[in-house]
N, C-alpha and C positions, 0 to 999 in steps of 0.2 A: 443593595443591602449594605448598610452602613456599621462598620465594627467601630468597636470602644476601640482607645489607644490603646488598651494592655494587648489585645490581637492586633492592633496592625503592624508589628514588626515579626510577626510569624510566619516562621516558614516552616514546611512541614519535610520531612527527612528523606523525603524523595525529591523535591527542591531541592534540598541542600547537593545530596548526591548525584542530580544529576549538572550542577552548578561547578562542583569540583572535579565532574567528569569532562566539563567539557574545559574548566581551563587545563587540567591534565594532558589531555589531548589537542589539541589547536585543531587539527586540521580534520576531525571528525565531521565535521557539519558537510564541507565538499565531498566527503568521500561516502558519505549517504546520498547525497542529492548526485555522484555520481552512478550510483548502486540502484539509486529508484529510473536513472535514466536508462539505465541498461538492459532493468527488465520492463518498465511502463511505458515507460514516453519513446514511445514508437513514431515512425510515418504512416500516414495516411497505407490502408492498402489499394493500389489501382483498380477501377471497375472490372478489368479487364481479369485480374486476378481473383476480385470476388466470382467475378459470375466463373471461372474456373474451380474455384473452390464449392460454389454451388451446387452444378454442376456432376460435380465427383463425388457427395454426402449420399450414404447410403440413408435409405428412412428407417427410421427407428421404431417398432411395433408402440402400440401405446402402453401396456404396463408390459414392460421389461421381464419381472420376472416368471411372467406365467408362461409355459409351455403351449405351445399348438401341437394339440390333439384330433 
């Protein structure tokens, strides 16, 4: 989709803020992709540890919240 010239120098005020956010900040970018590694990007877990973790799951009824009567 192709804009006229009057819109292509627009930027919209979440642009702008977050443009000035990050030259404010310099080192913002690494200390998120340090933040996402810490809780996401994991190692692999060992077979050996799934099938333990398997193993130990109790089973779950099928709807949770009805009573056995």
């Amino acid at each position: 989709m192709k804009f006229s010239k009057q819109f292509s120098m627009y930027e919209s005020d979440h642009t702008q803020f977050i443009k000035s956010l990050r030259a404010q900040t310099p080192g913002m970018e690494d200390r998120q992709r340090q933040g996402r590694a810490l809780l996401w990007d994991k190692e692999p877990t060992p077979l050996s540890e799934q099938d333990r973790i398997k193993a130990s799951t109790v089973k779950q009824q099928a709807y949770v919240y009805q009573n056995k009567l």
